[in-house]
N, C-alpha and C positions, 0 to 999 in steps of 0.2 A: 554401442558406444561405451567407453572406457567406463570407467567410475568417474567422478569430479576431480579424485583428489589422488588417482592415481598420475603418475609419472607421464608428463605428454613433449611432446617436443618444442624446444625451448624454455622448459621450464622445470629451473632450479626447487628440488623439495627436500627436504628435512624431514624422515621417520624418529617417531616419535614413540615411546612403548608405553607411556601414558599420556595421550593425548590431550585430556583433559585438565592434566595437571602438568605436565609437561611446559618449561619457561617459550618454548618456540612456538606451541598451540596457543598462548596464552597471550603471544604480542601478537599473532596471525589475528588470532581472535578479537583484541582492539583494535585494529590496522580494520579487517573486516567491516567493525560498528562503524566504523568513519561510512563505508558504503551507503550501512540501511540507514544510518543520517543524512545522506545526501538526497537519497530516493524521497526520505519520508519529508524532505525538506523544499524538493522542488513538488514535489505531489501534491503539497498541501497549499502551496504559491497559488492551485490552480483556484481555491477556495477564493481566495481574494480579487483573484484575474475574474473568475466568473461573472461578477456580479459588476467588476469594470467591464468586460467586454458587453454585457447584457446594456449599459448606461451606452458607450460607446459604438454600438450598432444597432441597439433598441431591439433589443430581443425579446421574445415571450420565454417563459420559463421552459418550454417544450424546446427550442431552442437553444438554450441555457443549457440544459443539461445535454446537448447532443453533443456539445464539445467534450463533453466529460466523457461521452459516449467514445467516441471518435480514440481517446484515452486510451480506455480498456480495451477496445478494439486492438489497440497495439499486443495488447498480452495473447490475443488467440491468433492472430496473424504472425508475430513472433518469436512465438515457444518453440516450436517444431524448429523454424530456421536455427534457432540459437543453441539449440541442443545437438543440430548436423555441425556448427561452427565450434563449441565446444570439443565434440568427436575430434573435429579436423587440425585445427592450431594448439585444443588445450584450456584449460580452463584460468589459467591466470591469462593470457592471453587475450584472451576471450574480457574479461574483466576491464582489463586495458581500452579494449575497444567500446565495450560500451559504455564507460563513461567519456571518448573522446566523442562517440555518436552521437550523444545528452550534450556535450558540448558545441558540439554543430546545428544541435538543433538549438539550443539558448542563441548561439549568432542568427540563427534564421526566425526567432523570435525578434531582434532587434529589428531586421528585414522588413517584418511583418507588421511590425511600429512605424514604419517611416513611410511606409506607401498609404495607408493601413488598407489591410486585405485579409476579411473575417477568410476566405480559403487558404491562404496562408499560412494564418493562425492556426488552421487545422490541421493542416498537412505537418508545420514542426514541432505543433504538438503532440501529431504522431511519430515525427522520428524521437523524442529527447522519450515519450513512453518504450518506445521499444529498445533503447539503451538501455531504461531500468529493467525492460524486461529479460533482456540478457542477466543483467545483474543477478535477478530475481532467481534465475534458472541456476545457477552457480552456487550463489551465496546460501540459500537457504537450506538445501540440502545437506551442504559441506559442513555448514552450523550445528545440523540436526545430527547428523551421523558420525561426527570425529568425537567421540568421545562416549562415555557409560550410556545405553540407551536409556537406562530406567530415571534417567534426570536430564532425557533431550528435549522436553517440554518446558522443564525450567531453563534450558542453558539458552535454548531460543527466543523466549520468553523474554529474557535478560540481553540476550542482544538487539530483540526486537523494541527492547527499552529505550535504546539510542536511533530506532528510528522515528521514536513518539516526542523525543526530545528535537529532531528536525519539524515535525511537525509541528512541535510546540514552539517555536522559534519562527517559524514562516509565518503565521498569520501577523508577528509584530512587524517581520519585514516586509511583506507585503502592504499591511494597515499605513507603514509609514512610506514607502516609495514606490507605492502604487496607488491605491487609497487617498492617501495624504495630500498627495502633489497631483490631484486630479480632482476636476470643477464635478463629475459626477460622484466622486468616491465622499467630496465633504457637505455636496447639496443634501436638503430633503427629496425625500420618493417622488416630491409630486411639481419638480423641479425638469424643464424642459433645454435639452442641452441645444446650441445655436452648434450647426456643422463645423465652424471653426473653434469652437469648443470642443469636438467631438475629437477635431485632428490635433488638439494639444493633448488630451487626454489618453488618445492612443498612443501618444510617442513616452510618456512617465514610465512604459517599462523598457524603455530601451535600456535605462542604467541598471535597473536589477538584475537582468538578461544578463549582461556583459558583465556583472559581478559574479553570477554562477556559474557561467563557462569558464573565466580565470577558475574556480576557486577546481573544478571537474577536471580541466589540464596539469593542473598542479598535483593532483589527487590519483592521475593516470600516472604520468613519471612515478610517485612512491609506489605504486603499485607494480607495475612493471619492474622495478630493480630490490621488490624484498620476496626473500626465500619462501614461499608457501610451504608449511607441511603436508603430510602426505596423508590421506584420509586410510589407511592400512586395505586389508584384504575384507572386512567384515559384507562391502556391497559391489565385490567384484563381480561382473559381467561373466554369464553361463557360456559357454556354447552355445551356437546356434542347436545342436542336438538334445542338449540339457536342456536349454530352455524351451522346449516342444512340450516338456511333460508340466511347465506350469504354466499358470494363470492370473494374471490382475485380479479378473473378477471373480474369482473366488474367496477373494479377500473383502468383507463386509466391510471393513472399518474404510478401505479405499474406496469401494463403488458408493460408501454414502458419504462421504469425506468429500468426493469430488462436489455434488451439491451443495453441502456444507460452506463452501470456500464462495463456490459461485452464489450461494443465496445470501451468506453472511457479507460479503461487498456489493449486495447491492444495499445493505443498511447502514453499510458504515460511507459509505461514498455521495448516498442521498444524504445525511445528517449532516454531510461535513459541506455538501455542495450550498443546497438550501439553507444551511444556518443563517448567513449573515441578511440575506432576505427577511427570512422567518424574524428572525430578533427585530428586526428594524420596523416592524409592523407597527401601528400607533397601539394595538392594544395587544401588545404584546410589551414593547420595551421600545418603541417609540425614537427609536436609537438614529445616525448616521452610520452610513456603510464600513467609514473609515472606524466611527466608536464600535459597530457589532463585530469591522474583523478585529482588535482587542480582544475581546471577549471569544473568540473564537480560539483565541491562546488557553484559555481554562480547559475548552473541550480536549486538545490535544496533550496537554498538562495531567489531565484525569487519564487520560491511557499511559504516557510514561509512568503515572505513579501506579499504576495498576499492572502494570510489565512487570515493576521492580518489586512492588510485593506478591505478585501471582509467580515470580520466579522462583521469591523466598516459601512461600506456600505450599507449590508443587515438588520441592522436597520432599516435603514430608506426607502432604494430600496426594488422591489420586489426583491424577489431571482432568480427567473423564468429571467426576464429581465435583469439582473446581470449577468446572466448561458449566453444568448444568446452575448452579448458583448463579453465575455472573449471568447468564440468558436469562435466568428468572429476573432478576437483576434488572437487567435492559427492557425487558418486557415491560414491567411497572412503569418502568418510568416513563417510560415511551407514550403508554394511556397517559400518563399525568400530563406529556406535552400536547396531547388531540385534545383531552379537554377541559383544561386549564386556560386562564389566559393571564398575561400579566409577567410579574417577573416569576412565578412558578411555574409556568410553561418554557421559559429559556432557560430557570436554571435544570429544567428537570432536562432540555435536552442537551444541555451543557454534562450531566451528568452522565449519558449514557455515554458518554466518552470513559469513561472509570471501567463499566461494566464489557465495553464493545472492547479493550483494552487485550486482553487476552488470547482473545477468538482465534485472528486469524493463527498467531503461530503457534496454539495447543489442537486446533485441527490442525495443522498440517504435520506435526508431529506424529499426534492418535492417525491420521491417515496413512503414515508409510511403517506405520509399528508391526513389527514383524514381517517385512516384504521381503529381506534378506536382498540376495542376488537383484530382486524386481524393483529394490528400490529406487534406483537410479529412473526408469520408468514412470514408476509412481509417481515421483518428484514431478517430471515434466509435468502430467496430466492436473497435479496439483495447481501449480505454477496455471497452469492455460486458463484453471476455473474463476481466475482473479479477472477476467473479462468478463465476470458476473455484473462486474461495475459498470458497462455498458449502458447495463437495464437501468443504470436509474434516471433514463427516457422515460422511462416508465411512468417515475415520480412525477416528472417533470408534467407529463402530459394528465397525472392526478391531478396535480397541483392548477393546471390550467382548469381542470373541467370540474372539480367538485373542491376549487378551496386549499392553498397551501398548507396549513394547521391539518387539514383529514390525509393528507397525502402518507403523512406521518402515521398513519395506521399500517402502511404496508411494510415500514419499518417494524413494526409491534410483530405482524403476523411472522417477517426471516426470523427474529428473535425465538419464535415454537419452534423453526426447524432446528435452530442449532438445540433447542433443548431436548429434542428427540434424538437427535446423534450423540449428544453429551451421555442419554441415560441408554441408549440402547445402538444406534447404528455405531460408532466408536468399537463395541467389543472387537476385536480381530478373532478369524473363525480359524484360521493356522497360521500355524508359521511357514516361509521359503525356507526350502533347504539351502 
């Protein structure tokens, strides 16, 4: 497959001889963030939908988190396709389409409102995931490699800032026209919904649905008619003869990178699914669904500010050293949430949003550091291990069987793997020619 950012059919590009600095990489580059806004903004809706569709079908938390499942599932099922679709049409192209797909699927969310049908919900929450996963496959890459390598940790970083600012934003949208305008979302826990309760409550996301499909249509057209620049020759595609003599896995920072990615979203995905459960506990924060998704804006809030200062940081810090810090970081506080109770147990995992803030896009940077030619590869495999957030079934089925509050240890434990890739699996052992 080409590069992302080289030249594909139908698509206008603009070289650029400092891409980083360069005024055409520079509006490419906020035109972009608009993207991991929108990704990071319907991703984070599902935080809210959870815990309604849990009220509204009466689900156990094994349950609960299987939708989430079903999610991630979209990333290992459509990596591979999205990277032949890229190959084939092009990568702006390609962009177009999946956010028109995330838009088909928001109308077959409102679908899924009117009949209501917990299979339904599953099914277009698997298409509108694998629109972002398209996204995912394209954008982050193109992010990481158009411009100086030795600041593609901060430049990602900082684009990945605006997708913390989507997520910072969704728990209020959701809190208020999901939440809000539903008999489960403003009851207490121990509150029994009548079936025609159940079928008002399912229909409250048909508006928010039909206000993110406009806003994704609207967001295809700009994208489709502005000039991408061209990512240059730095991760142009080998030969099939050239590339015989190298290897992925020779590369440590990627073969432990891919882990990384996949164990680090199964902690970021469990903390963000279970929060508003968790907070609403009577001895914890004693909270409604609709008051804990509120507060679920803090968690989101602490990784945009942590994007924007881990961008300004990794300037001048390694990134590697940076990664290890915030993991220590999450680690603590993550004990403080298992065995704490009260409001030091929510705010301690309201905080691990600060520390969890960085992870994903300074691994995946340190993952493809020095792949050269392999990188476009690498990227894929990176991109697929975000179906790590699958497992947090996992939680889910902690949480059933030994206690919501202890589940949160398995959180604690992904937090040591990213610290052992931060101090040691990160190094890269060569460089691609």
């Amino acid at each position: 497959m080409p590069p992302l950012g080289s030249p594909q059919p139908g698509a206008t590009v603009q070289p650029t001889s400092d891409p980083e600095a360069g005024p055409s990489y520079g509006s490419a580059l906020s035109l972009l963030a608009s993207l991991f806004f929108m990704w990071g903004f319907i991703t984070v809706i599902n935080n809210t939908l959870l815990p309604h569709l849990r009220s509204v079908f009466d689900l156990n938390y094994t349950q609960t988190t299987l939708i989430e499942s079903v999610w991630f599932i979209a990333y290992f099922v459509a990596s591979i396709p999205s990277a032949k679709l890229i190959e084939t049409i092009g990568y702006q192209k390609s962009l177009v389409i999946g956010l028109l797909v995330m838009a088909a699927g928001a109308l077959g969310m409102m679908l899924a409102a009117s009949i209501p049908s917990y299979g339904v919900t599953l099914a277009m929450l698997f298409v509108i995931a694998s629109g972002i996963t398209l996204l995912q496959v394209a954008a982050n890459p193109y992010v990481a490699v158009v411009g100086r390598p030795e600041t593609a940790s901060s430049r990602l970083n900082l684009v990945q800032a605006m997708n913390s600012a989507g997520t910072m934003l969704a728990p209020m949208f959701g809190a208020y026209l999901i939440l809000g305008r539903s008999k489960g979302g403003t009851a207490t826990a121990d509150v029994v919904l009548t079936p025609a309760e159940r079928l008002a409550d399912a229909q409250s996301v048909i508006l928010p649905y039909g206000l993110v499909a406009g806003v994704l249509v609207i967001l295809a057209v700009v994208i489709a008619r502005y000039p991408l620049p061209a990512m240059g020759n730095a991760t142009r595609r080998l030969s099939p003869e050239a590339r015989r003599h190298l290897s992925l896995w020779k590369h440590r920072n990627l073969v432990f990178g891919i882990p990384a990615i996949f164990i680090y979203l199964i902690a970021e995905i469990g903390v963000a699914n279970l929060f508003v459960n968790f907070v609403s506990q009577p001895d914890i924060a004693n909270l409604t669904h609709e008051q804990a998704g509120q507060y679920l804006t803090f968690l989101w809030g602490g990784m945009m500010i942590g994007r924007f200062a881990g961008s300004a940081i990794m300037q001048k810090v390694d990134a590697g050293l940076v990664l290890a810090v915030f993991s220590v970081g999450a680690f603590v506080v993550m004990l403080v949430t298992v065995f704490t109770t009260g409001p030091a147990a929510m705010w301690a995992l309201i905080l691990v949003g600060l520390f969890h803030s960085i992870m994903f896009p300074t691994i995946f940077t340190l993952g493809i550091r020095g792949l050269g030619p392999l990188t476009e590869e690498g990227s894929g495999l990176l991109i697929m291990a975000i179906a790590g957030g699958a497992l947090v079934v996992v939680q889910g089925w902690l949480a059933d069987a030994y206690g919501l509050q202890n589940s949160f240890l398995l959180t604690a434990a992904c937090e040591l793997y990213v610290l052992f890739y931060a101090l040691w699996g990160s190094r890269p052992t060569q460089q691609a020619g």
